[in-house]
N, CA and C atoms as a LAMMPS dump frame, in Angstrom:
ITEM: TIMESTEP
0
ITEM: NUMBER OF ATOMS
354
ITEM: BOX BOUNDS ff ff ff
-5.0000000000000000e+02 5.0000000000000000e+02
-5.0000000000000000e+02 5.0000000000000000e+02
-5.0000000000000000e+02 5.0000000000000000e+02
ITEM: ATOMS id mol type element x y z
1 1 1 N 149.702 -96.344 -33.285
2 1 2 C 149.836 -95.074 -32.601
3 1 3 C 150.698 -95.208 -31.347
4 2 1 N 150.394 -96.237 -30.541
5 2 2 C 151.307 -96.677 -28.931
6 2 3 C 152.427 -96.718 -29.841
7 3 1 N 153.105 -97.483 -30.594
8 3 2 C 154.482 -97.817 -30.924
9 3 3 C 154.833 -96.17 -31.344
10 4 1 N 154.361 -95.245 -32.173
11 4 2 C 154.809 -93.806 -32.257
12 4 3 C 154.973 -93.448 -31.261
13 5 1 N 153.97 -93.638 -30.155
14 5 2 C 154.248 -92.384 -29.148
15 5 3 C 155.533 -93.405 -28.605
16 6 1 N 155.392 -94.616 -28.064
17 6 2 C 156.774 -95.218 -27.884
18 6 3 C 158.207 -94.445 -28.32
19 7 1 N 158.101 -94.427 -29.515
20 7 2 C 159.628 -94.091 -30.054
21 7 3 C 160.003 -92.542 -30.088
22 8 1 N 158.827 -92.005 -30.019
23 8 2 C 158.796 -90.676 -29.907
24 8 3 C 159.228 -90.305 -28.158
25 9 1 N 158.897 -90.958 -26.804
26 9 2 C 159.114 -91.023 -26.173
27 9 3 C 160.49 -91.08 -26.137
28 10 1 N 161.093 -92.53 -26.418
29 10 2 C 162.261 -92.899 -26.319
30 10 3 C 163.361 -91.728 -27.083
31 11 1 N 163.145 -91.215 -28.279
32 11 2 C 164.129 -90.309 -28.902
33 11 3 C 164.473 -88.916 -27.912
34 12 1 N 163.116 -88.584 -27.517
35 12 2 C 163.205 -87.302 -26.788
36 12 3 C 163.606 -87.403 -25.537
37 13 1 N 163.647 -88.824 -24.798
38 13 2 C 165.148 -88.831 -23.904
39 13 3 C 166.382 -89.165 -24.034
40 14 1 N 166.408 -89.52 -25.477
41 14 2 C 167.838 -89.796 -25.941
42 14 3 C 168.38 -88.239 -25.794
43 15 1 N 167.181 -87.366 -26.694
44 15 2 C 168.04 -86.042 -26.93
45 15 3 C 168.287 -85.15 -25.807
46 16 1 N 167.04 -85.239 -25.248
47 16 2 C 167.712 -84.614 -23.233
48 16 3 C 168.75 -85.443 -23.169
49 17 1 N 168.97 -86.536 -22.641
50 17 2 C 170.205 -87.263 -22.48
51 17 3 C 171.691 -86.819 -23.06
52 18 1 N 171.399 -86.541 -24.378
53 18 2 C 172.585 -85.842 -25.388
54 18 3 C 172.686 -84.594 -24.591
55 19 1 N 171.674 -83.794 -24.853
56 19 2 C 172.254 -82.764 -24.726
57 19 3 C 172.391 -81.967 -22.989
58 20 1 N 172.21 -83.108 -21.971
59 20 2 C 172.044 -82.853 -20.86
60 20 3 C 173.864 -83.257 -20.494
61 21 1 N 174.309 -84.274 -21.055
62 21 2 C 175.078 -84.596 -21.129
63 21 3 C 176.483 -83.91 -22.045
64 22 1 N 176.048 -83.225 -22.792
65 22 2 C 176.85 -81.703 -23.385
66 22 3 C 176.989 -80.961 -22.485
67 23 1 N 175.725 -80.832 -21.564
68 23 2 C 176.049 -79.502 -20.89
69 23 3 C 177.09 -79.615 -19.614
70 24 1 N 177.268 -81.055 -19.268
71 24 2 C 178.119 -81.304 -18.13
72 24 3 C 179.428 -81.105 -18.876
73 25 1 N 179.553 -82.082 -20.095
74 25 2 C 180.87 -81.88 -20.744
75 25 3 C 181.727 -80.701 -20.961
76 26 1 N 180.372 -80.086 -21.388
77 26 2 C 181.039 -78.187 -21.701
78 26 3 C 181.484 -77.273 -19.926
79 27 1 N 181.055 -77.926 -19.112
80 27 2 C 181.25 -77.1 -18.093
81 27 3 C 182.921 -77.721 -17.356
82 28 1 N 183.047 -78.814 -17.7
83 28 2 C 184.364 -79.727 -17.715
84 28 3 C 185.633 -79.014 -18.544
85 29 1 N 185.076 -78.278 -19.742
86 29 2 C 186.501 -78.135 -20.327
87 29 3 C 186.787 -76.715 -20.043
88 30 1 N 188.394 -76.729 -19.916
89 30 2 C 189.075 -75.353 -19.915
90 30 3 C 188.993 -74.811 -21.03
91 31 1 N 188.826 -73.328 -20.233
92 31 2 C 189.165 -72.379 -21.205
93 31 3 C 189.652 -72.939 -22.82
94 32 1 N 188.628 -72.269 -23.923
95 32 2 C 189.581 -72.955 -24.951
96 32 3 C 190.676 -72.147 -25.563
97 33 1 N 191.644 -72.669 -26.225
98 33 2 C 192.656 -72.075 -27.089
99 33 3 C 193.338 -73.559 -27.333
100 34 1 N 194.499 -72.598 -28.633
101 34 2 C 194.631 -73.648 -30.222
102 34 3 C 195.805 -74.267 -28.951
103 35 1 N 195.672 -75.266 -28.149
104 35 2 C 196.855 -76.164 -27.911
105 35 3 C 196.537 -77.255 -27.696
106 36 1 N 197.312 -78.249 -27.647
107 36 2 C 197.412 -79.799 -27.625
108 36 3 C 196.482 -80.216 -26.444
109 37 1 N 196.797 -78.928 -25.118
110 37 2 C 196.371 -79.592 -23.648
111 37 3 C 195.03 -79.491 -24.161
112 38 1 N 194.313 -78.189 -24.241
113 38 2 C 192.876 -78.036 -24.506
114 38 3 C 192.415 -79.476 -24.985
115 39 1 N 192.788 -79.597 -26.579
116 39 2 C 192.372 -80.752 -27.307
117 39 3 C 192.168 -81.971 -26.564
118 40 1 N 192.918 -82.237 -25.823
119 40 2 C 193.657 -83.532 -25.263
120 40 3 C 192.379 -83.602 -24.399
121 41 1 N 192.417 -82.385 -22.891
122 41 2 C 191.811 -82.995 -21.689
123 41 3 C 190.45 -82.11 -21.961
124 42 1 N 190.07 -81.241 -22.892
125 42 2 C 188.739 -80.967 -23.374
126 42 3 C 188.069 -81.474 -24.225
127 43 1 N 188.416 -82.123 -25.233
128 43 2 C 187.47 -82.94 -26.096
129 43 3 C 188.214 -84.886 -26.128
130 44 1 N 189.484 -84.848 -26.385
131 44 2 C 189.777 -86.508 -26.257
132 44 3 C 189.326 -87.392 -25.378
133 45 1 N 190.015 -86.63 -24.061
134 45 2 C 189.916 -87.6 -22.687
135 45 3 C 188.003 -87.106 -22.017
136 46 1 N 187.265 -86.642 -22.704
137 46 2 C 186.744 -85.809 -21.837
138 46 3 C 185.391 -87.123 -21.829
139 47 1 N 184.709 -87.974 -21.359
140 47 2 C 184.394 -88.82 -21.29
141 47 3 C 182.915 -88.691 -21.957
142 48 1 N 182.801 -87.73 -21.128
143 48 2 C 181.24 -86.939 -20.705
144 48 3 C 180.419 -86.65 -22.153
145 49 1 N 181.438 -86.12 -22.673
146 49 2 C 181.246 -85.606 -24.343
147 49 3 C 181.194 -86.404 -25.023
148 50 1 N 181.533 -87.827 -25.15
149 50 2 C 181.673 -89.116 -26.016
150 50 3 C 180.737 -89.189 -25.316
151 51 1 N 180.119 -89.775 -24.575
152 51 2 C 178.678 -90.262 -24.047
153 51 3 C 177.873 -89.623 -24.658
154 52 1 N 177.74 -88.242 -24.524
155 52 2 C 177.148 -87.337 -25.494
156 52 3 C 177.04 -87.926 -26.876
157 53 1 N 178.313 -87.733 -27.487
158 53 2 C 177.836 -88.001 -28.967
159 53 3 C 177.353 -89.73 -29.264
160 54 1 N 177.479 -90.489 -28.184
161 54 2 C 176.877 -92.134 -28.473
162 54 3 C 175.098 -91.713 -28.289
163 55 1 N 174.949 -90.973 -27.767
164 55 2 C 173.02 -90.758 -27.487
165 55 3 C 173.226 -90.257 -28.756
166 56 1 N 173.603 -89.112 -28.881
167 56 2 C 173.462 -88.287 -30.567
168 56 3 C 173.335 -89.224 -31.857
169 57 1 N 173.791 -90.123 -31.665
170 57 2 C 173.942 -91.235 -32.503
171 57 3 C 172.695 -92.079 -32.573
172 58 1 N 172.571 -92.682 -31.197
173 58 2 C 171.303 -93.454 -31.446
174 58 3 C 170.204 -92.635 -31.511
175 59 1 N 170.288 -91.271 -31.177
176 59 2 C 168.998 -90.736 -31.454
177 59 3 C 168.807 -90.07 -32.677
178 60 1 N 169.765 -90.267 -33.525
179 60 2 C 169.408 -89.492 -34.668
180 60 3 C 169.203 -91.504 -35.612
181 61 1 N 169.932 -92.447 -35.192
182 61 2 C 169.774 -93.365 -36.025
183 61 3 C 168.199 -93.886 -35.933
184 62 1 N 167.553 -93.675 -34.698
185 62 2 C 166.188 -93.929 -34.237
186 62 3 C 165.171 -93.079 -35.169
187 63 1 N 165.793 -91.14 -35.472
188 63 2 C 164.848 -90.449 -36.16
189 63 3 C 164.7 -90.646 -37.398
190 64 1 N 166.074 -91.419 -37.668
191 64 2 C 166.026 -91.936 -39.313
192 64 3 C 164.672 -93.283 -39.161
193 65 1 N 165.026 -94.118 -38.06
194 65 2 C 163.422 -94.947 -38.648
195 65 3 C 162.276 -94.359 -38.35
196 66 1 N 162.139 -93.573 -37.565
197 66 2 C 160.993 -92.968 -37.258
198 66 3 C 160.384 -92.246 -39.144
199 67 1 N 161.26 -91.336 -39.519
200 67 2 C 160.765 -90.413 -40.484
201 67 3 C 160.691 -91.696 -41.52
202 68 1 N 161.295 -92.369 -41.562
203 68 2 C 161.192 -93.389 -42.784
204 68 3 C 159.862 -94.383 -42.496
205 69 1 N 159.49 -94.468 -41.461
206 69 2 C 158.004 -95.482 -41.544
207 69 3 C 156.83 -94.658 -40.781
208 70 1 N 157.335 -93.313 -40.537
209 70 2 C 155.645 -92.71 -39.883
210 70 3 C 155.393 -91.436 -41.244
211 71 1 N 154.34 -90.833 -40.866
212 71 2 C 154.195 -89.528 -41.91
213 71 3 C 154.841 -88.499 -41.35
214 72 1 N 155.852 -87.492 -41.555
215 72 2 C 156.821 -86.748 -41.4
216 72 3 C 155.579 -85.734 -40.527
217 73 1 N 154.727 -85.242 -40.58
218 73 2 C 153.82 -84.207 -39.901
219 73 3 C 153.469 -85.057 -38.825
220 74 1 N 153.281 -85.607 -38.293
221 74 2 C 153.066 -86.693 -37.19
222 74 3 C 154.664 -87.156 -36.067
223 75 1 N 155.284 -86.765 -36.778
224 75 2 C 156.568 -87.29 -36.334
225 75 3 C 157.24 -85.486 -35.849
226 76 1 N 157.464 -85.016 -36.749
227 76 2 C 158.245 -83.699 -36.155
228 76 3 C 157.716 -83.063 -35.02
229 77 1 N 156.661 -82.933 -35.137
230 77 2 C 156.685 -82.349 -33.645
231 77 3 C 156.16 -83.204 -32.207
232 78 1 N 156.298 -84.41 -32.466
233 78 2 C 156.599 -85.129 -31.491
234 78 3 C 158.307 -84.724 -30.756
235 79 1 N 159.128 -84.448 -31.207
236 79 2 C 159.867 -84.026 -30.991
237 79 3 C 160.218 -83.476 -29.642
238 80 1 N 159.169 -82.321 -29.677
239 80 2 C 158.925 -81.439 -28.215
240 80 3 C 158.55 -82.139 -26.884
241 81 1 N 158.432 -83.415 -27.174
242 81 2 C 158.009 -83.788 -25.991
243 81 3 C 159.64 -84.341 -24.746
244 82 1 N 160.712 -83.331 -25.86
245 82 2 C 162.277 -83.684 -24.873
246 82 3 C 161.313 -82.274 -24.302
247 83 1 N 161.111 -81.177 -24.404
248 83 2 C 160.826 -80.274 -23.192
249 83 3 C 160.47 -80.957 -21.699
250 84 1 N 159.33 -81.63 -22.165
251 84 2 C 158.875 -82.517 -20.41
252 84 3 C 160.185 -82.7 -19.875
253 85 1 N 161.224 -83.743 -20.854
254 85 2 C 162.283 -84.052 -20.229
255 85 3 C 163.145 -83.466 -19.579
256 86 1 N 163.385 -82.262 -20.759
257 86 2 C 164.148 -80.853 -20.143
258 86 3 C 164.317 -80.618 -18.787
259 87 1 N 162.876 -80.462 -18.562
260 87 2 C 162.25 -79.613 -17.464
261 87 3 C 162.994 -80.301 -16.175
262 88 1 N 162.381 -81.708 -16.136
263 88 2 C 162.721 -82.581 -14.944
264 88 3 C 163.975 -82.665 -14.59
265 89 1 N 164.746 -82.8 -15.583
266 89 2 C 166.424 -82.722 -15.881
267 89 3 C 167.368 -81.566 -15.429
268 90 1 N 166.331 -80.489 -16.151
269 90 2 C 166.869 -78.917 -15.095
270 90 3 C 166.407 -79.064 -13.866
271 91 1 N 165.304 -79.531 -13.045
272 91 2 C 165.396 -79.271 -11.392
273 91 3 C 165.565 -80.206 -11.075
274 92 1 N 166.231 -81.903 -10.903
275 92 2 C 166.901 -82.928 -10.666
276 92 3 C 167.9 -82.77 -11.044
277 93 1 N 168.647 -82.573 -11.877
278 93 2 C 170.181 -82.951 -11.668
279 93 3 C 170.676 -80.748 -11.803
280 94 1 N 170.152 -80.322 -12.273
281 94 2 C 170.96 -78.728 -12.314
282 94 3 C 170.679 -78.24 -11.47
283 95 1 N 169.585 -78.28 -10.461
284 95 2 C 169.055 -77.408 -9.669
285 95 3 C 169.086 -76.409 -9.864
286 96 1 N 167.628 -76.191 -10.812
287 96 2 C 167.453 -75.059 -11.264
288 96 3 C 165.64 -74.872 -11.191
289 97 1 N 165.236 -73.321 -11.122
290 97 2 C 164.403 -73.172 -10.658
291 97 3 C 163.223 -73.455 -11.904
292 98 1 N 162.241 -73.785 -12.314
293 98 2 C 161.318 -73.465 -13.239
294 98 3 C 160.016 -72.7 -12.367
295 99 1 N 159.549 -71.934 -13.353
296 99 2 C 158.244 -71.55 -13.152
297 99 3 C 156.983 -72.082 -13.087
298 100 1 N 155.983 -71.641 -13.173
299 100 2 C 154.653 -72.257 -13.359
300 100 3 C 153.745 -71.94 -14.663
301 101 1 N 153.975 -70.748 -15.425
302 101 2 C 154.191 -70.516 -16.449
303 101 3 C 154.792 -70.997 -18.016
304 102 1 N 156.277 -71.668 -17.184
305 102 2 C 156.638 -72.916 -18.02
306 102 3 C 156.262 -74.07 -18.269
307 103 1 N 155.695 -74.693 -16.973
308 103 2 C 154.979 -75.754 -16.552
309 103 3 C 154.041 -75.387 -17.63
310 104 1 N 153.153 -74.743 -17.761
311 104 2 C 151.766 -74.751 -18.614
312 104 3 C 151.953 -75.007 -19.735
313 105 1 N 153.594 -73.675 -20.354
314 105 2 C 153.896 -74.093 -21.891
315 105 3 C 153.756 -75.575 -22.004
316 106 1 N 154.493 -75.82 -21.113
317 106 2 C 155.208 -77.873 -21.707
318 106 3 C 154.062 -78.617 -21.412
319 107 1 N 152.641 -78.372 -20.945
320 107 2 C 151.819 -78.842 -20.948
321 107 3 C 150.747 -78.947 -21.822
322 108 1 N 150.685 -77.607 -22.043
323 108 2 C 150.095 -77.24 -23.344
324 108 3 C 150.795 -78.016 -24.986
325 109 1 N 151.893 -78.015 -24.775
326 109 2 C 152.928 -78.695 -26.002
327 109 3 C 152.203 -80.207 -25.641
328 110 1 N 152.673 -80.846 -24.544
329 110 2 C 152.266 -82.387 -24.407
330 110 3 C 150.836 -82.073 -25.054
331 111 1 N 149.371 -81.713 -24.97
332 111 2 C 148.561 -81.79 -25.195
333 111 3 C 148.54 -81.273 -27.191
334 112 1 N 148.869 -80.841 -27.671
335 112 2 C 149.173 -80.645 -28.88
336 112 3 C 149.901 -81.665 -29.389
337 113 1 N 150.85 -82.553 -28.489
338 113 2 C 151.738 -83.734 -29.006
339 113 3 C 150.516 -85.054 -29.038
340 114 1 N 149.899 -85.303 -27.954
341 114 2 C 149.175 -86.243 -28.704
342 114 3 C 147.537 -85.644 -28.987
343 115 1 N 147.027 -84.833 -29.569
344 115 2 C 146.35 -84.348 -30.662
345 115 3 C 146.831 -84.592 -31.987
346 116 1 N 148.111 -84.111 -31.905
347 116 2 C 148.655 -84.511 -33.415
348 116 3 C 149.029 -86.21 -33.796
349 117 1 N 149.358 -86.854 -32.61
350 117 2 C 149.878 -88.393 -32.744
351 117 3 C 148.689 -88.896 -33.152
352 118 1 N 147.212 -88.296 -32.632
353 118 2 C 146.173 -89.375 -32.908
354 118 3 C 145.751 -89.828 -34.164
């Protein structure tokens, strides 16, 4: 059960990570349209976005062992536990406001996450 919640841990900051890391990338690129520059200094050179897709990678190569050696109902919604991550991620690095309301959802989720892990 520790080694699930382990990897389940670890994936769901891969995927904040991914996709925390999208969201910087996407705020980096110009305006899009069909030209070379776009291509070039919005997706080639754009660093931020390759970092991105290297988490995307290990975190989907991680969900492949996960679903292949746990029981698939035990595993999927471990998932939710990138919300916790979310959260911290939006008011540390975005500065952004959350509620207390939200707080409860993602608490309520953690408590349903290990109910179901047990």
């Amino acid at each position: 059960m520790f080694r699930l919640i382990f990897l389940a841990v670890t994936q769901a900051i891969l995927m904040c990570t991914c996709q925390s890391l999208f969201k910087v990338a996407s705020d980096k690129m110009p305006s899009f349209s069909w030209s070379w520059a776009f291509f070039r200094d919005g997706i080639f050179l754009n660093w931020t976005l390759a970092l991105s897709g290297i988490c995307a990678i290990a975190m989907m190569v991680e969900w492949v062992y996960m679903v292949r050696n746990y029981p698939f109902h035990q595993v999927y919604p471990l998932t939710s536990l990138s919300f916790l991550f979310a959260m911290f991620v939006s008011i540390i690095f975005f500065k952004e406001t959350v509620e207390w309301q939200q707080w409860v959802g993602v608490f309520l989720i953690l408590g349903g996450c290990f109910l179901i892990a047990k």
